[in-house]
N, CA, C, O and CB atoms as a CASP TS submission, in Angstrom:
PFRMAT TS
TARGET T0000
AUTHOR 0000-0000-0000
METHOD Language model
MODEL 1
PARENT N/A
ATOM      1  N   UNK     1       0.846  -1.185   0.000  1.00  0.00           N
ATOM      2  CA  UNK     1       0.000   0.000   0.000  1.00  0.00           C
ATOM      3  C   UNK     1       0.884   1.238   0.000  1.00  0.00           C
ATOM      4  O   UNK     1       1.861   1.553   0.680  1.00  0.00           O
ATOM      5  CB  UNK     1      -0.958   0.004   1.221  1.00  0.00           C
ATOM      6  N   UNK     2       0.374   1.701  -0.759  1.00  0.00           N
ATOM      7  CA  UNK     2       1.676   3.238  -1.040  1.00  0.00           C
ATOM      8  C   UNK     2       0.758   4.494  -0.357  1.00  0.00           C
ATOM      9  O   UNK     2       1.085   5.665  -0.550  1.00  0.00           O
ATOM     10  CB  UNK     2       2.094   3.800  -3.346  1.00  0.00           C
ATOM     11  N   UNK     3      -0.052   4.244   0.205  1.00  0.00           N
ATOM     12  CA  UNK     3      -0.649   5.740   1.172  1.00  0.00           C
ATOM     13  C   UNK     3      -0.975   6.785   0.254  1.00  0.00           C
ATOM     14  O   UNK     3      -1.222   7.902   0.707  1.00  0.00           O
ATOM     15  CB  UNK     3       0.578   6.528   2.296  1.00  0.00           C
ATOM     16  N   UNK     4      -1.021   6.499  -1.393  1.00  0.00           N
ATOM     17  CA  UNK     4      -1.931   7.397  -2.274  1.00  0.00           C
ATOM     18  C   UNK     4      -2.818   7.928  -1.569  1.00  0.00           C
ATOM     19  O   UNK     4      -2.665   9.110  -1.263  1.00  0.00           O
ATOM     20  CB  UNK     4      -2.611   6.791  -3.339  1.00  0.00           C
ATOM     21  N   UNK     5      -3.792   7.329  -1.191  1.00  0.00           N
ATOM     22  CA  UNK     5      -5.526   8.026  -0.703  1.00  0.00           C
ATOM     23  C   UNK     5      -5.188   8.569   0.149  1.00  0.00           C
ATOM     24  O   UNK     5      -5.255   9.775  -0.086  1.00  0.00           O
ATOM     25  CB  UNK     5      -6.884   7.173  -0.201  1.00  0.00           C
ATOM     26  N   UNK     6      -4.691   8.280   1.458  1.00  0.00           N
ATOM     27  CA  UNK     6      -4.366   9.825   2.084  1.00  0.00           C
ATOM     28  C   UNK     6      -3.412  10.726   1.612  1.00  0.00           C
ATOM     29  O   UNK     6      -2.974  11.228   2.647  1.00  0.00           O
ATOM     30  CB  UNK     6      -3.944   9.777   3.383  1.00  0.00           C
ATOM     31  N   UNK     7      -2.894  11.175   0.775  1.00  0.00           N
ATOM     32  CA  UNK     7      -2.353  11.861   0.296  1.00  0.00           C
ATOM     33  C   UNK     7      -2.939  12.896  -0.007  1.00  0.00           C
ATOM     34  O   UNK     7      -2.715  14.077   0.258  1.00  0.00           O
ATOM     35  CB  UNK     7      -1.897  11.431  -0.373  1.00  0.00           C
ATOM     36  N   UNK     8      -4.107  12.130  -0.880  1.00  0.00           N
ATOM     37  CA  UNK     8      -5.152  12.927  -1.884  1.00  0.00           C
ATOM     38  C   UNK     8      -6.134  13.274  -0.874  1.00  0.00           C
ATOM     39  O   UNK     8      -6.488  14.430  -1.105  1.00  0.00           O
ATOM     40  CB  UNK     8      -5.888  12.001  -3.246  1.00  0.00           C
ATOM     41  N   UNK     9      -6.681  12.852   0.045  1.00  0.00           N
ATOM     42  CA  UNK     9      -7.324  13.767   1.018  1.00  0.00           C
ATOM     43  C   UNK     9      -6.564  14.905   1.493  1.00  0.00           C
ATOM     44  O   UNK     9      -7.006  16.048   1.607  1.00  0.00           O
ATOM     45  CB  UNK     9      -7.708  13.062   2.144  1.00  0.00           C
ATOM     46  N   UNK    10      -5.106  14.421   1.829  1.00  0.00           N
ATOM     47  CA  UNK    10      -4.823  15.664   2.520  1.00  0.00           C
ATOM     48  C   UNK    10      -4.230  17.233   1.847  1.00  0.00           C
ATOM     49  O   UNK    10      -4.108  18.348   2.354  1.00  0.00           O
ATOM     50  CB  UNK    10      -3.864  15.173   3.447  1.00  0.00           C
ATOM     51  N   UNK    11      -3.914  16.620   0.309  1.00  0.00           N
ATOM     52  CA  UNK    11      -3.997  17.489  -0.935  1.00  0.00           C
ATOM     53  C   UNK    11      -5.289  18.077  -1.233  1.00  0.00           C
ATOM     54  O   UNK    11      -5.121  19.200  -1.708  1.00  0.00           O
ATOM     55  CB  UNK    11      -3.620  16.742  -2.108  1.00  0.00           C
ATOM     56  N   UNK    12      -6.331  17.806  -1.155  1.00  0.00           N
ATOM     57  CA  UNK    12      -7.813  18.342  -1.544  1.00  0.00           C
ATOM     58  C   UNK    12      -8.297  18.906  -0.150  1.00  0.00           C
ATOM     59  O   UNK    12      -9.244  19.691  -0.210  1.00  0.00           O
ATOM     60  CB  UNK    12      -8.957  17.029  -2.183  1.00  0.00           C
ATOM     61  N   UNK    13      -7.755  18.602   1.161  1.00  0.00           N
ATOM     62  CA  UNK    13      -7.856  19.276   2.266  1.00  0.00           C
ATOM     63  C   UNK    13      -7.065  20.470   2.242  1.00  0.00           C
ATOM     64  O   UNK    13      -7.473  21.261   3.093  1.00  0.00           O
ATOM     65  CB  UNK    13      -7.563  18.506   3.289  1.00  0.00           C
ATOM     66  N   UNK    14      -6.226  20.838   1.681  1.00  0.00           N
ATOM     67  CA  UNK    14      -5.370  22.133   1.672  1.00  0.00           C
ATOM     68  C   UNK    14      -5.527  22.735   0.714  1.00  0.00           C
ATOM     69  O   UNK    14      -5.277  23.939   0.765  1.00  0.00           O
ATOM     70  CB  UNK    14      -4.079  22.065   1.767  1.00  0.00           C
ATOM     71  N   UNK    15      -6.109  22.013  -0.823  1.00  0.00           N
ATOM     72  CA  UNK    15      -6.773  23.030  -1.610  1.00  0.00           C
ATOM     73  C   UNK    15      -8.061  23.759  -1.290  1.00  0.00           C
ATOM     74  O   UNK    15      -8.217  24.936  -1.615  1.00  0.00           O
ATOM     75  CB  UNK    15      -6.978  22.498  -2.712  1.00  0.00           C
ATOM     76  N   UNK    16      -8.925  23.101  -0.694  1.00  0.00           N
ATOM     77  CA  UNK    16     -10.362  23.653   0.327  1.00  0.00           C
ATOM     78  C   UNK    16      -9.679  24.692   1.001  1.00  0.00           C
ATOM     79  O   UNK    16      -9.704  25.793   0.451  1.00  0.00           O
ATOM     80  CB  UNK    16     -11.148  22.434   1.632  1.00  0.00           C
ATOM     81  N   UNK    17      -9.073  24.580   2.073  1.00  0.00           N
ATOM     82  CA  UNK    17      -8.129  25.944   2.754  1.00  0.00           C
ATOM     83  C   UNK    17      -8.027  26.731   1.984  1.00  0.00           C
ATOM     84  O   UNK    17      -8.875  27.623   1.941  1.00  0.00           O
ATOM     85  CB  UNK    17      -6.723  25.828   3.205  1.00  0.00           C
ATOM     86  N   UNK    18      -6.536  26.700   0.726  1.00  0.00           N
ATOM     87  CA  UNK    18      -6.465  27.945   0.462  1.00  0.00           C
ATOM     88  C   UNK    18      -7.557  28.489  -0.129  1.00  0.00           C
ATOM     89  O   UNK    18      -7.491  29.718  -0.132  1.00  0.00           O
ATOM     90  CB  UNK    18      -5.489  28.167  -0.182  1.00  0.00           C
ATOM     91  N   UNK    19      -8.806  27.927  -0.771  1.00  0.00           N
ATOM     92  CA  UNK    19      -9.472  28.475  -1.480  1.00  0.00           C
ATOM     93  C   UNK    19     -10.197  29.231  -0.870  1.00  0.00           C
ATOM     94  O   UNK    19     -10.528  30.299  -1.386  1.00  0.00           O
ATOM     95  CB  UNK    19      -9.966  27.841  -2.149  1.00  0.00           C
ATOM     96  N   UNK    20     -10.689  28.813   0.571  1.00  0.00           N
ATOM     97  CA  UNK    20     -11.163  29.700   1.718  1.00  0.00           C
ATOM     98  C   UNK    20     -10.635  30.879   1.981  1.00  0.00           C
ATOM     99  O   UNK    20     -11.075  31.954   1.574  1.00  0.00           O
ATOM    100  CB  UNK    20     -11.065  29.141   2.825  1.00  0.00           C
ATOM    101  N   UNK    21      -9.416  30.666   2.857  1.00  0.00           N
ATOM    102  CA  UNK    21      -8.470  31.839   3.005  1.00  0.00           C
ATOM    103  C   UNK    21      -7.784  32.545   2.434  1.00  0.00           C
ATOM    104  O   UNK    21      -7.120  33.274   3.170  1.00  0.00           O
ATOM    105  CB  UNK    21      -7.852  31.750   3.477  1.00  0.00           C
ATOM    106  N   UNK    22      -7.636  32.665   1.408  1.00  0.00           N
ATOM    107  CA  UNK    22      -6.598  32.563   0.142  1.00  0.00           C
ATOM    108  C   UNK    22      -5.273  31.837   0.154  1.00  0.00           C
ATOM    109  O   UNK    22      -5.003  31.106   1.107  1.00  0.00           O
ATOM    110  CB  UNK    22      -6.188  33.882  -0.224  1.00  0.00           C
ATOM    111  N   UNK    23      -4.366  32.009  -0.929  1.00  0.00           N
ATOM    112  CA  UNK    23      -3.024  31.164  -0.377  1.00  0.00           C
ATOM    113  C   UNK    23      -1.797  31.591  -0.167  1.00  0.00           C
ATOM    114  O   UNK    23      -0.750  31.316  -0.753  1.00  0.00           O
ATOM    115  CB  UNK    23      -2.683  30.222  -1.116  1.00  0.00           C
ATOM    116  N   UNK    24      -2.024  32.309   0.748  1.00  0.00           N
ATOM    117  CA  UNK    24      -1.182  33.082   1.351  1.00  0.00           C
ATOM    118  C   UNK    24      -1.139  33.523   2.456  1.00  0.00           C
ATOM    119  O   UNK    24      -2.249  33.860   2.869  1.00  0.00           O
ATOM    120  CB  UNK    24      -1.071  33.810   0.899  1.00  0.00           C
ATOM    121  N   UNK    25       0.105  33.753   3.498  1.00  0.00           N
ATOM    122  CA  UNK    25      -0.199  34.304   4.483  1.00  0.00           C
ATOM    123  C   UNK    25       0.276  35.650   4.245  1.00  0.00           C
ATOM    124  O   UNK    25       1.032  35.893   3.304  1.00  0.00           O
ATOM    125  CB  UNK    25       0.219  33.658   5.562  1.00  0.00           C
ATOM    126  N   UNK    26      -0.304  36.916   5.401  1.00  0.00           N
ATOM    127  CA  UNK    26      -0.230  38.461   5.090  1.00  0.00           C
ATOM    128  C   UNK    26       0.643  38.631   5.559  1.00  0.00           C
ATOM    129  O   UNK    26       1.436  39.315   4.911  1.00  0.00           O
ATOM    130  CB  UNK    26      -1.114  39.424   5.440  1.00  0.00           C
ATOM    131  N   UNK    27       1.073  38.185   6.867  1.00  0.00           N
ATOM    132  CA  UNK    27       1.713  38.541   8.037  1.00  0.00           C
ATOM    133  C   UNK    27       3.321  38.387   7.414  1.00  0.00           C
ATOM    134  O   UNK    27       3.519  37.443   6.649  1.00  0.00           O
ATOM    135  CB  UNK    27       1.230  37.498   9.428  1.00  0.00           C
ATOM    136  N   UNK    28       4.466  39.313   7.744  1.00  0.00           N
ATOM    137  CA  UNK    28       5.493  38.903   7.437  1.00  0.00           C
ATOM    138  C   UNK    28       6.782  38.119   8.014  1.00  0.00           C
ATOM    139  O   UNK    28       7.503  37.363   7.364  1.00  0.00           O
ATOM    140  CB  UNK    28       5.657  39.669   7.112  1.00  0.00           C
ATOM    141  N   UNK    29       6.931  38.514   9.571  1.00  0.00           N
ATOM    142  CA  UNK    29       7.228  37.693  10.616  1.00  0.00           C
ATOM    143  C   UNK    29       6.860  36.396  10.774  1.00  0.00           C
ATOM    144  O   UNK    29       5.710  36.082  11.080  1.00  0.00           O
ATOM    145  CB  UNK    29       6.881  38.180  11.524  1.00  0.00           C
ATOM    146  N   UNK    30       8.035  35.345  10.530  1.00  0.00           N
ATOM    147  CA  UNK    30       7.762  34.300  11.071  1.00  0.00           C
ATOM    148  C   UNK    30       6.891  33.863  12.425  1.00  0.00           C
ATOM    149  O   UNK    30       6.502  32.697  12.489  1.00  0.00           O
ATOM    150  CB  UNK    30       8.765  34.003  11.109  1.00  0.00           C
ATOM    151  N   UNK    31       6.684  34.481  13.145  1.00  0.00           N
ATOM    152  CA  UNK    31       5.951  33.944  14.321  1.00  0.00           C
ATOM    153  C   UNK    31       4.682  34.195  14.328  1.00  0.00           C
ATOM    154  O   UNK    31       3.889  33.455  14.911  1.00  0.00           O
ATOM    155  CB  UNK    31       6.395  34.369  15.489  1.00  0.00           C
ATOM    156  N   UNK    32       4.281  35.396  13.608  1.00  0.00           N
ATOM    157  CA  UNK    32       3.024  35.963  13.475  1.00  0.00           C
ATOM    158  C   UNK    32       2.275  35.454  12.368  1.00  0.00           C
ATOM    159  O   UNK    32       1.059  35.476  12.181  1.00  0.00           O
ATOM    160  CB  UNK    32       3.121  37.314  13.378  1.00  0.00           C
ATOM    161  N   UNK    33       3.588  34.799  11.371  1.00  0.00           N
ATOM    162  CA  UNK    33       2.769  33.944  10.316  1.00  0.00           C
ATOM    163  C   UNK    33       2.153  32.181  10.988  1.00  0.00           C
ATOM    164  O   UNK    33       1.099  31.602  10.726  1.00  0.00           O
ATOM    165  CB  UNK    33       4.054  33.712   8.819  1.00  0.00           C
ATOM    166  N   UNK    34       3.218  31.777  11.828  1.00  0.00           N
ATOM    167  CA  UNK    34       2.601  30.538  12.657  1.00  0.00           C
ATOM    168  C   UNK    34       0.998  30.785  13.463  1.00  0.00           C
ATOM    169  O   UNK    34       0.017  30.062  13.637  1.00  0.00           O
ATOM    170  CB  UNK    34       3.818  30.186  13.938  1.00  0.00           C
ATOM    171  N   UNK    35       1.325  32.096  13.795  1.00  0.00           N
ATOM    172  CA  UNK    35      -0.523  32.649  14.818  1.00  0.00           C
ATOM    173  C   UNK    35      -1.231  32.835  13.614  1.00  0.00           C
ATOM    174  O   UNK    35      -2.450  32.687  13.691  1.00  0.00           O
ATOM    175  CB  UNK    35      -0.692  34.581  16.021  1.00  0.00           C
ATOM    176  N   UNK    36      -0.680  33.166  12.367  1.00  0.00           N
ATOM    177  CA  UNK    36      -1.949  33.248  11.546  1.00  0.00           C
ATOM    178  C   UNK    36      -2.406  31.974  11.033  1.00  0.00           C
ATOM    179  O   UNK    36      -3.595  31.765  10.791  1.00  0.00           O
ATOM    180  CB  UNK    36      -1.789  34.144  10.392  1.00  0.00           C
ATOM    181  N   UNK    37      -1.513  31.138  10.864  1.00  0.00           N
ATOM    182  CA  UNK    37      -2.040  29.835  10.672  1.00  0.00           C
ATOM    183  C   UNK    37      -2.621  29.230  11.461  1.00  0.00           C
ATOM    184  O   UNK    37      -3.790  28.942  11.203  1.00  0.00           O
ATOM    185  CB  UNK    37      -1.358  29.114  10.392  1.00  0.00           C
ATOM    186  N   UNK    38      -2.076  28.842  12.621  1.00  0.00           N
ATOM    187  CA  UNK    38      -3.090  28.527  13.593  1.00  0.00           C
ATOM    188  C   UNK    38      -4.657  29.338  13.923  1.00  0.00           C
ATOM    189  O   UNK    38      -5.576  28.851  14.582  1.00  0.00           O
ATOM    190  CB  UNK    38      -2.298  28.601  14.733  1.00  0.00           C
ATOM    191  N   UNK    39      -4.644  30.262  13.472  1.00  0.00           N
ATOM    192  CA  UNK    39      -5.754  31.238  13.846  1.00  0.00           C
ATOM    193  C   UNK    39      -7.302  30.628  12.272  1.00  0.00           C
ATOM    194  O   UNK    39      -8.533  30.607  12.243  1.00  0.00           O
ATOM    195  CB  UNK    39      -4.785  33.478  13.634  1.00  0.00           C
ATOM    196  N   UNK    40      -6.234  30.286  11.346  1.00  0.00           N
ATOM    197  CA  UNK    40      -6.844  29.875  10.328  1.00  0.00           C
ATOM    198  C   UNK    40      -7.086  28.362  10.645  1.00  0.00           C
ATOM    199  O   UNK    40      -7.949  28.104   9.806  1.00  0.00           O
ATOM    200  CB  UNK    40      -6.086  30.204   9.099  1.00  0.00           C
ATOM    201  N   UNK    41      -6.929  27.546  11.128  1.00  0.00           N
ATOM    202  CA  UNK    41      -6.691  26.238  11.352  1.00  0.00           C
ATOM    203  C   UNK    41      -8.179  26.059  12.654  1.00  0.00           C
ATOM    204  O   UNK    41      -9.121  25.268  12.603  1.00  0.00           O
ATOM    205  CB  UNK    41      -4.783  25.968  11.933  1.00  0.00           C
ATOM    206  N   UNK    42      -7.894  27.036  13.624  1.00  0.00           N
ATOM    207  CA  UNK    42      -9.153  26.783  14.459  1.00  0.00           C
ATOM    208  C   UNK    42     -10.284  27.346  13.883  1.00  0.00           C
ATOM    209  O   UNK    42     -11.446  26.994  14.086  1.00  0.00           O
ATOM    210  CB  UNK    42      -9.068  27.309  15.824  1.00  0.00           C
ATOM    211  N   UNK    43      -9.919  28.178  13.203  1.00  0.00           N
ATOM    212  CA  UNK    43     -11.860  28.548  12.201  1.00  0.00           C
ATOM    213  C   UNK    43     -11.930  27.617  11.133  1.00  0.00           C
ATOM    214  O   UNK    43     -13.024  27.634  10.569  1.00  0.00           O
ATOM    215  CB  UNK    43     -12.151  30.429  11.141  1.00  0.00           C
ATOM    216  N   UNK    44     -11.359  27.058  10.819  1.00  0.00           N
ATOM    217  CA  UNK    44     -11.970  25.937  10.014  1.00  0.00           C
ATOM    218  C   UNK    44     -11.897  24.866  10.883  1.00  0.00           C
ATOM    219  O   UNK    44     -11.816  23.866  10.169  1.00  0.00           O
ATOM    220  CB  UNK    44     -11.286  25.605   8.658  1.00  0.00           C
ATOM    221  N   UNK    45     -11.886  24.609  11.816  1.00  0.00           N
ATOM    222  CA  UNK    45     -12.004  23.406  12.811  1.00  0.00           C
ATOM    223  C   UNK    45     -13.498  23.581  13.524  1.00  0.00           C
ATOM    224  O   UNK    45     -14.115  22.578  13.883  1.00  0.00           O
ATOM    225  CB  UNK    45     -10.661  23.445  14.050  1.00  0.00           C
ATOM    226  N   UNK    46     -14.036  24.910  13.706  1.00  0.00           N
ATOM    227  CA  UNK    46     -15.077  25.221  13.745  1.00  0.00           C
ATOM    228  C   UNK    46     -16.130  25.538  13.100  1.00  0.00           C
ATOM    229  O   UNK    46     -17.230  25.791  13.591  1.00  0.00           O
ATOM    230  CB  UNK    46     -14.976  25.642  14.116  1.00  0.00           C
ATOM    231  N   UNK    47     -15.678  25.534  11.388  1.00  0.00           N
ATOM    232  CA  UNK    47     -16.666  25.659  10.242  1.00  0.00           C
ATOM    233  C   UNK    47     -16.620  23.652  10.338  1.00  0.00           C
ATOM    234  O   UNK    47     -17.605  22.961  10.074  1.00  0.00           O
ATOM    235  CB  UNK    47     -15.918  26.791   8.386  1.00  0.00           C
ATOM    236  N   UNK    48     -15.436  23.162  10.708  1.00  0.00           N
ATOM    237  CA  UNK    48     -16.134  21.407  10.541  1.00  0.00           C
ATOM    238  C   UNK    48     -16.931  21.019  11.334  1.00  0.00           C
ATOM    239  O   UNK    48     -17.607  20.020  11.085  1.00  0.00           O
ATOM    240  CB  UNK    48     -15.251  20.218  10.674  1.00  0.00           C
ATOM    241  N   UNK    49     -17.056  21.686  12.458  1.00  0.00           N
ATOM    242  CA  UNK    49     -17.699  21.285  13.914  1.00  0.00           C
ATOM    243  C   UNK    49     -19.258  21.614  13.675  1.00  0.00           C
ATOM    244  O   UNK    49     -20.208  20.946  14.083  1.00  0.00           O
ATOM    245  CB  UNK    49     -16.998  22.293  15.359  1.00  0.00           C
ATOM    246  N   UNK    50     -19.288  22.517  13.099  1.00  0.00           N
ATOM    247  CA  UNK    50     -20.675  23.216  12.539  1.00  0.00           C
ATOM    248  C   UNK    50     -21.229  22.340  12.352  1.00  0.00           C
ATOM    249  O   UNK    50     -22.180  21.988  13.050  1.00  0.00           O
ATOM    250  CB  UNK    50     -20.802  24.057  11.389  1.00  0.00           C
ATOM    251  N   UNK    51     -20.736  21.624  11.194  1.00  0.00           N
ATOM    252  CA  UNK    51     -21.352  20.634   9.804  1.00  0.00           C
ATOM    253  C   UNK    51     -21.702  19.683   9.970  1.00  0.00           C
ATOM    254  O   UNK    51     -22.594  19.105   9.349  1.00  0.00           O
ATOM    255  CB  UNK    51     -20.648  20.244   8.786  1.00  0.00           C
ATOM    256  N   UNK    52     -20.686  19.063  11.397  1.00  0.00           N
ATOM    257  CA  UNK    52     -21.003  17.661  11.631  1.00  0.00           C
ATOM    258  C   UNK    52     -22.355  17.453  12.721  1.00  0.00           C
ATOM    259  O   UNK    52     -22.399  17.946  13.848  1.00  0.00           O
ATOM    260  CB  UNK    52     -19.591  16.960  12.240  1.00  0.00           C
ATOM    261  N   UNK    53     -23.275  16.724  12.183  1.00  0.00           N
ATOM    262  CA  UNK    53     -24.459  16.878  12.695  1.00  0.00           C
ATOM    263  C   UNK    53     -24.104  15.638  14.141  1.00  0.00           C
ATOM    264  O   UNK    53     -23.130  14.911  14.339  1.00  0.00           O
ATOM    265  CB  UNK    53     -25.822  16.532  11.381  1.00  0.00           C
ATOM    266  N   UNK    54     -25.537  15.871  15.026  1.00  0.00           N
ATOM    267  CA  UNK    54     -25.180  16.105  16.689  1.00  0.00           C
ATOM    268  C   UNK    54     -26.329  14.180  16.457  1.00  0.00           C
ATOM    269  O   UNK    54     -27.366  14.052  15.807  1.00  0.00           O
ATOM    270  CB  UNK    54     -26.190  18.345  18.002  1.00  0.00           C
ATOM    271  N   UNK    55     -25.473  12.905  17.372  1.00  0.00           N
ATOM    272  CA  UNK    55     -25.849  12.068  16.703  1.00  0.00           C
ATOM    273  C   UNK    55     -27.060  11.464  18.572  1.00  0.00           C
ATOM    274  O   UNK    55     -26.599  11.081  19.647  1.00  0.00           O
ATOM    275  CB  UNK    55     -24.260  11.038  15.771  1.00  0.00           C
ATOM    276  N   UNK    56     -28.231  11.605  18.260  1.00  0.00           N
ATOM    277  CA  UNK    56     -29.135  11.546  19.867  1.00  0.00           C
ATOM    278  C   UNK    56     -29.524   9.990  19.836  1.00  0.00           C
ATOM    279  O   UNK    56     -30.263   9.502  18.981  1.00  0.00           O
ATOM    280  CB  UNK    56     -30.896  12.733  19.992  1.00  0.00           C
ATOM    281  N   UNK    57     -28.989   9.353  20.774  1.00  0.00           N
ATOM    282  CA  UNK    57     -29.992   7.752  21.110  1.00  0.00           C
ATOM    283  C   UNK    57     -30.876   7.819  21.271  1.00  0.00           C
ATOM    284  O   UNK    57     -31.291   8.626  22.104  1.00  0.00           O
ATOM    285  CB  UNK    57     -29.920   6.885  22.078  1.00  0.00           C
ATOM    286  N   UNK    58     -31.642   7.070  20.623  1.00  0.00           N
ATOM    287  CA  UNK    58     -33.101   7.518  20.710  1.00  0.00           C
ATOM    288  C   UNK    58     -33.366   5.504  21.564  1.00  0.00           C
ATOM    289  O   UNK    58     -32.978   4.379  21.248  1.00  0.00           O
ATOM    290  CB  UNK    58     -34.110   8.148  18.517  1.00  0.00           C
ATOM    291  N   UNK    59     -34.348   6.181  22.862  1.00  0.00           N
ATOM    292  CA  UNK    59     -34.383   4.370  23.680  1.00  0.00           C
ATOM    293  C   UNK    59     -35.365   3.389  22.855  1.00  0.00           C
ATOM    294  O   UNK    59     -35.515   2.222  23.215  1.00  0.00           O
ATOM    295  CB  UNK    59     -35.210   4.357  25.606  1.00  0.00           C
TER
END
């Protein structure tokens, strides 16, 4: 198994990103470019959280 398919998720997961955010960061400082990524990383962790619907046992 050569780990193709995750690859390609995690290639089509970072094209979704930049297409969101654009592809680029603004910031020019290395450290402030890591907070902007991370800053981008938890709003889309919360646009997934959104989406994923809430699963109730029903007795």
């Amino acid at each position: 198994m050569t780990g193709y398919h995750r690859r390609s998720i995690a290639e089509t997961a970072i094209y979704r990103v930049k297409k969101l955010f654009g592809g680029n960061l603004s910031l020019r400082d290395y450290d402030e470019q890591v907070a902007e990524a991370m800053a981008i990383i938890c709003i889309l962790n919360k646009m997934t959280l959104a989406g994923i619907p809430e699963n109730i046992r029903v007795a």
